[in-house]
N, C-alpha and C positions, 0 to 999 in steps of 0.2 A: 581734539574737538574744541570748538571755543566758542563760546557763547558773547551775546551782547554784555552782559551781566558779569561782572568778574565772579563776585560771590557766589553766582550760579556752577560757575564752571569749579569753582574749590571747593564745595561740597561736594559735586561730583567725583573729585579727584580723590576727597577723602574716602568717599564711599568706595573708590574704585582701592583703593590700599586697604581699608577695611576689608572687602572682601578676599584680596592675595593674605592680607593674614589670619583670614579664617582660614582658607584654604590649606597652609602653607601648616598650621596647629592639626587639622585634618591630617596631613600627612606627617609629623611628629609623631601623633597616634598611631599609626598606622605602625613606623618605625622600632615606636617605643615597644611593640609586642614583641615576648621572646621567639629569637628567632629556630627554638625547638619546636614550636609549634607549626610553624609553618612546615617545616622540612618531614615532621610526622606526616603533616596531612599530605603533603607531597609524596613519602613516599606509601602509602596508604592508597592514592590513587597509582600508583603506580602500578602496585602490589594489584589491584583489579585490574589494571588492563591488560599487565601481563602473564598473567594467572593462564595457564594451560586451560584448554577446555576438553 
């Protein structure tokens, strides 16, 4: 996208990289958790659905 404005357009490009690397720290987070907890709750749902009735 390109604007009349140079400077118009390079804030916007920074803002648009600013927000891939919030995102990008978002999913670092996400990674950074051990990956035991996940697989408990996994198999924890598992454990209910395949529970005999």
């Amino acid at each position: 996208m390109t604007y009349s404005n140079g400077v118009r357009d390079d804030t916007q490009q920074l803002r648009d990289i600013q927000d891939l690397i919030a995102k990008l720290e978002d999913v670092n987070r996400k990674l950074a958790q051990p990956l035991r907890a996940m697989t408990m709750a996994r198999g924890a749902d598992a454990e209910t659905t395949d529970a005999p009735s």
